[in-house]
KOLDREN-156351 format. One record per residue (C-alpha): x negated, y negated, z; residue number from 1. Coordinates in steps of 0.2 Angstrom, whole numbers. Layout:
ATOM    c1    c2    c3 zalo
ATOM     X     Y     Z  NUM
...
END
This chain:
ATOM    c1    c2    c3 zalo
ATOM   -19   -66   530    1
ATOM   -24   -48   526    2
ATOM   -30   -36   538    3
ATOM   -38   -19   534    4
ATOM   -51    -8   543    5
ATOM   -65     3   538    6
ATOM   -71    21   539    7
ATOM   -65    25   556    8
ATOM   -66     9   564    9
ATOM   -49     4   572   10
ATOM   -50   -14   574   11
ATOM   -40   -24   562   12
ATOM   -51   -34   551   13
ATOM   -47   -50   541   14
ATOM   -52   -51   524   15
ATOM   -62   -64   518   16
ATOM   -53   -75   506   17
ATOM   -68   -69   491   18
ATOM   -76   -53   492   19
ATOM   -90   -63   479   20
ATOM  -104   -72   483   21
ATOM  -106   -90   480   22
ATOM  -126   -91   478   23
ATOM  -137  -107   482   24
ATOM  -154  -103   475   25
ATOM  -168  -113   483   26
ATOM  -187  -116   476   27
ATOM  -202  -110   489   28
ATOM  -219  -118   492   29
ATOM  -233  -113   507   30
ATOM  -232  -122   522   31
ATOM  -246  -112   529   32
ATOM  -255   -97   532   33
ATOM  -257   -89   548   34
ATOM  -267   -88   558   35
ATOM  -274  -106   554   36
ATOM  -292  -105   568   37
ATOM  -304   -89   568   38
ATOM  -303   -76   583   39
ATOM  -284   -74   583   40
ATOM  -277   -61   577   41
ATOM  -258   -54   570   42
ATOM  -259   -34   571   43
ATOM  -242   -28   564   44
ATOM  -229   -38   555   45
ATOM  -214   -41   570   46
ATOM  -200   -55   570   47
ATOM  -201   -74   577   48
ATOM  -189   -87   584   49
ATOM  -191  -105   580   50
ATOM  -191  -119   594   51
ATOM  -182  -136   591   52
ATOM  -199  -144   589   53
ATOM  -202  -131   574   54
ATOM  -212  -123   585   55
ATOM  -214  -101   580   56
ATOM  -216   -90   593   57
ATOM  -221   -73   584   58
ATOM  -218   -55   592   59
ATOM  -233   -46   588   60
ATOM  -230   -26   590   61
ATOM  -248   -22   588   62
ATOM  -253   -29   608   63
ATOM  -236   -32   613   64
ATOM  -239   -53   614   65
ATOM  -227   -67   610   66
ATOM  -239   -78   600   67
ATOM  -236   -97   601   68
ATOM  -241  -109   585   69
ATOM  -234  -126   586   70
ATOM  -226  -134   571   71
ATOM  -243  -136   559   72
ATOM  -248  -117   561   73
ATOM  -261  -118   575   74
ATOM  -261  -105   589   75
ATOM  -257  -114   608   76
ATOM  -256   -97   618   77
ATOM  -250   -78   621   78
ATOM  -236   -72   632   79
ATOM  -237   -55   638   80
ATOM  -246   -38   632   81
ATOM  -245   -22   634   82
ATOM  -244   -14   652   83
ATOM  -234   -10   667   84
ATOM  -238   -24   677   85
ATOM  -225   -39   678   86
ATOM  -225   -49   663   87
ATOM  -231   -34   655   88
ATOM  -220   -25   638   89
ATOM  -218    -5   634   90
ATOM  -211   -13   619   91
ATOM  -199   -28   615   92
ATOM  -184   -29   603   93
ATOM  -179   -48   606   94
ATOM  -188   -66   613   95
ATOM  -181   -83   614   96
ATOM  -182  -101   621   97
ATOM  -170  -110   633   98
ATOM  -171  -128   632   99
ATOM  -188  -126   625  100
ATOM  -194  -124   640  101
ATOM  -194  -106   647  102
ATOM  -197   -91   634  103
ATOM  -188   -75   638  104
ATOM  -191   -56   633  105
ATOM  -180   -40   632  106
ATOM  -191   -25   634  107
ATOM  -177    -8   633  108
ATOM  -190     5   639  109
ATOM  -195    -2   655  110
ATOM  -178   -10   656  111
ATOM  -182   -29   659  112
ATOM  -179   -44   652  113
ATOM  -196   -56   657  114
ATOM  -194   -78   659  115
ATOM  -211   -90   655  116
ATOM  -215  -105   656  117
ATOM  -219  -111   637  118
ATOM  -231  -125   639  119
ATOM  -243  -116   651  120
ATOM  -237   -96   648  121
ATOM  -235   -91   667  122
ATOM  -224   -78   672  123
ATOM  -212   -85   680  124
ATOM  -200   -67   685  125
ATOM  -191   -54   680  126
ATOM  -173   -46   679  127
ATOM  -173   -27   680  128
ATOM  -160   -16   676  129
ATOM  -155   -22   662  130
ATOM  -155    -8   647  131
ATOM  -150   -18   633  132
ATOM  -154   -17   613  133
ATOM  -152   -35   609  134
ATOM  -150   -48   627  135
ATOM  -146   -66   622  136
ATOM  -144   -83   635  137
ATOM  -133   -96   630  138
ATOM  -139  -115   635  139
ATOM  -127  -112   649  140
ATOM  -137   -99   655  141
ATOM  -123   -84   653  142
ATOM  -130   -70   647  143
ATOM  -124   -57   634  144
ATOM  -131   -39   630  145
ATOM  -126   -23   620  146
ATOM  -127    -8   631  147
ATOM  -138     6   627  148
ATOM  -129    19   635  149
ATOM  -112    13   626  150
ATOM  -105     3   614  151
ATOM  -100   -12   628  152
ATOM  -105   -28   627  153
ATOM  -108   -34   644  154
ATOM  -111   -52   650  155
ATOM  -115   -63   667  156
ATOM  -106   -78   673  157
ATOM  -116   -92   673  158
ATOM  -129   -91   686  159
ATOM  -127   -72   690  160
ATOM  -137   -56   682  161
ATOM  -124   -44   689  162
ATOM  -117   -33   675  163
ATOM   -97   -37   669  164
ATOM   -90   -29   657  165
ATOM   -85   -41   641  166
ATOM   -79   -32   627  167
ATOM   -79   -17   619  168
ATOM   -87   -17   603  169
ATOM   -75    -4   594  170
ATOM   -62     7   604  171
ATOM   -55    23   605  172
ATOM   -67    31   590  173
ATOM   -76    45   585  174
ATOM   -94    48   587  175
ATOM   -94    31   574  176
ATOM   -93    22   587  177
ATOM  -112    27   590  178
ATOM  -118    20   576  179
ATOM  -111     2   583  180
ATOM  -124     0   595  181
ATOM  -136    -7   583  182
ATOM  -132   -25   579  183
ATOM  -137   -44   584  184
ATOM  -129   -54   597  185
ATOM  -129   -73   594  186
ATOM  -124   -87   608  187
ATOM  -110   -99   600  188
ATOM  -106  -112   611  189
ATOM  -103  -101   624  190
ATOM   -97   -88   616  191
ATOM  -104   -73   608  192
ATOM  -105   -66   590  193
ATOM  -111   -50   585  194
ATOM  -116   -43   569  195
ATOM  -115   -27   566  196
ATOM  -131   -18   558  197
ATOM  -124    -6   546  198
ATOM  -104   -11   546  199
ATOM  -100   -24   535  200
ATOM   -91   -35   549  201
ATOM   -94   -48   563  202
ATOM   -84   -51   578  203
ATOM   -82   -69   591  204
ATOM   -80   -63   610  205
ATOM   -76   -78   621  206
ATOM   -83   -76   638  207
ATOM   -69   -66   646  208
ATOM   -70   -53   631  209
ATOM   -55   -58   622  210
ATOM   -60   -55   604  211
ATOM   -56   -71   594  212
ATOM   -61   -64   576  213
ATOM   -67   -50   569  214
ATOM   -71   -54   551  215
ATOM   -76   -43   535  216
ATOM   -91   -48   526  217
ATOM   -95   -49   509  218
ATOM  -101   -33   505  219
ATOM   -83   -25   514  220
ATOM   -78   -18   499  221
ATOM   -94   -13   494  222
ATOM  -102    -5   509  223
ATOM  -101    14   513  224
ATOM   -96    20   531  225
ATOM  -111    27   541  226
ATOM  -112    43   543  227
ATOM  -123    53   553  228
ATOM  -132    71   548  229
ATOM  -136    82   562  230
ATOM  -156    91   562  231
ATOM  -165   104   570  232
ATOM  -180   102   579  233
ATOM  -193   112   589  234
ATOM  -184   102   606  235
ATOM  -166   105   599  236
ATOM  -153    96   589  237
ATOM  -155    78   583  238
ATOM  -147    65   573  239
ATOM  -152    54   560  240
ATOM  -141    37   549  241
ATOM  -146    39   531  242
ATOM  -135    24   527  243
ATOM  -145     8   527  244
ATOM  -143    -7   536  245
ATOM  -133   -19   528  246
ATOM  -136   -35   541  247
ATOM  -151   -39   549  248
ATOM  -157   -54   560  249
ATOM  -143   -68   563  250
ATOM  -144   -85   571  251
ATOM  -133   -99   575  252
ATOM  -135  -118   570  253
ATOM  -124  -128   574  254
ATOM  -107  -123   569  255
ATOM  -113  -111   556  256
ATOM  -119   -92   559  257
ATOM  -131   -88   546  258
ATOM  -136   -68   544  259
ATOM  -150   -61   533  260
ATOM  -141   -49   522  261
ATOM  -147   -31   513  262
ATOM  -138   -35   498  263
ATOM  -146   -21   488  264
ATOM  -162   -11   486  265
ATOM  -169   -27   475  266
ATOM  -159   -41   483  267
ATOM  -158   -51   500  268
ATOM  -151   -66   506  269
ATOM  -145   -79   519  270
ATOM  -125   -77   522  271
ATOM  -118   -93   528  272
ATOM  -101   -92   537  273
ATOM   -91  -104   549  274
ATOM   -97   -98   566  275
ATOM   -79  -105   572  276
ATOM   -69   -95   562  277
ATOM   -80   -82   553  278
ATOM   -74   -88   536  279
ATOM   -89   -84   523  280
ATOM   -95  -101   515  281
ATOM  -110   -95   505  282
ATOM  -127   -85   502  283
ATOM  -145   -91   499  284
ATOM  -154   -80   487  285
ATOM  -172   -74   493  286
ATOM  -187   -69   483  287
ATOM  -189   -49   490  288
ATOM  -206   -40   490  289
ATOM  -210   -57   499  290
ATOM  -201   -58   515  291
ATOM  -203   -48   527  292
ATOM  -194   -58   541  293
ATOM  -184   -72   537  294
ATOM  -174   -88   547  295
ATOM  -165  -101   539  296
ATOM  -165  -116   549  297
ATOM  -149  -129   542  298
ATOM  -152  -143   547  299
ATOM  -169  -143   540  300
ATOM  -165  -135   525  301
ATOM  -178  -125   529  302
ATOM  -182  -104   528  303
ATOM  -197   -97   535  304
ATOM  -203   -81   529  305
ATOM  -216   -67   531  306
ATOM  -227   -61   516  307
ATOM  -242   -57   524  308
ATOM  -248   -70   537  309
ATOM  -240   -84   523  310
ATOM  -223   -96   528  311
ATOM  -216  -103   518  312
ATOM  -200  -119   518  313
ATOM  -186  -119   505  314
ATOM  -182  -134   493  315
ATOM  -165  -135   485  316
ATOM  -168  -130   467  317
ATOM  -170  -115   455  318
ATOM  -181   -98   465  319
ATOM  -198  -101   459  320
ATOM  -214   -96   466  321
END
């Protein structure tokens, strides 16, 4: 077992037992095109989570609504919009279901994370103070959250919003440490997994914050450490990451954590690991210039991806489209 660590991070991180990728290509066809009726609209390309029932539920930047189409493509109803009022979004960064039942949304500006009801979109409340970049609820209902002002990882007990502290991301760095803050957190069990955006590494908290892996990614050996160049502005000193972002959005099905991948300026993909362990199992090429967002759902075999208004499902073959 070989532990190494990168740039300036100080936690020990185990070594995949490859540093290649095994590829699994995958043939596309059109599902559907969005929207399906007259008078809706989609104003700015934005993520989307996926209900059980195959349900999408689009964030749309442009007015600030979560947009619900059911499993065929057709609009049921909005969530949201832009406003200070409650049920109202500044801007959102994360949105998901629980039980399929209740939709929730994380909104850093105004610092709120906002519960609906999905099947007749009324706002249901509100918890404030919560100044997270990414906010994820487990089935359980514990809550996890990175810290904007830090690089914590806080998390509730099941059935409390009060803040705990319950895990550091990284410890006793430079201004790195910084760059940390952007990443994904991904319920497992009860248990959460972050993804780092621009290290190649993910790490398993349990709920205590006892780290239970942190695990190197394929592109470890490849991947340069972030850096950050300081600039001069008319308001002072600023900051800028010319480094890209090596993983983007990440998701959890069943017991494997699946995290859309920058492998290059010409190539992207679906890396498929053992959520238990972290061990890397294999990657899913995907056709760039035509996704903009991506999921890969498992147990459907299916990826979902946005070129325009178009999604789009996967069928085990050779890339063609």
């Amino acid at each position: 077992m070989e532990y190494v660590t990168f740039g300036e991070l100080a936690i020990p991180i185990q070594a995949q037992a490859g540093v290649e990728r095994e590829w699994q290509q995958v043939s596309l066809r059109q599902l559907y095109e969005l929207p399906r009726e007259p008078g809706i609209e989609l104003y700015m390309p934005g993520p989307f989570t996926l209900g059980s029932d195959g349900a999408l539920y689009y964030m749309d930047p442009g007015d600030m609504k979560i947009k619900h189409f059911d499993a065929d493509g057709y609009f049921k109803q909005s969530y949201g919009g832009l406003g200070e009022g409650p049920g109202k979004f500044n801007i959102f960064t994360e949105a998901d279901i629980i039980g399929d039942s209740v939709l929730y949304v994380n909104d850093p500006n105004r610092r709120t994370v906002s519960f609906f009801a999905v099947d007749s979109a009324t706002f249901l409340y509100s918890i404030p103070n919560i100044h997270a970049h990414k906010y994820k609820i487990t089935q359980g209902g514990r809550a996890y959250w990175i810290d904007l002002g830090g690089d914590s990882l806080l998390g509730t007990s099941v059935g409390e919003h009060n803040a705990r502290f319950f895990g550091q991301l990284i410890t006793e760095q430079t201004q790195a440490h910084i760059l940390l803050k952007g990443g994904h957190v991904i319920p497992y069990q009860e248990d959460i997994i972050y993804v780092s955006s621009r290290f190649p590494i993910l790490m398993r908290y349990d709920s205590t914050g006892t780290m239970i892996y942190a695990r190197a990614t394929p592109d470890f050996e490849r991947a340069e450490p972030p850096s950050t160049e300081r600039l001069n502005t008319s308001t002072g000193f600023g900051a800028r990451m010319p480094s890209r972002s090596i993983n983007g959005h990440s998701e959890v099905y069943g017991d494997k954590l699946v995290v859309y991948a920058d492998v290059s300026a010409s190539e992207k993909a679906f890396d498929v690991y053992d959520a238990a362990t972290g061990d890397y199992e294999y990657s899913i090429s995907l056709p760039w210039g035509r996704i903009y967002f991506a999921s890969y759902d498992l147990p459907c075999a299916s990826v979902f991806g946005r070129f325009g208004t178009r999604l789009w499902r996967s069928m085990p073959s050779t890339l063609q489209i």
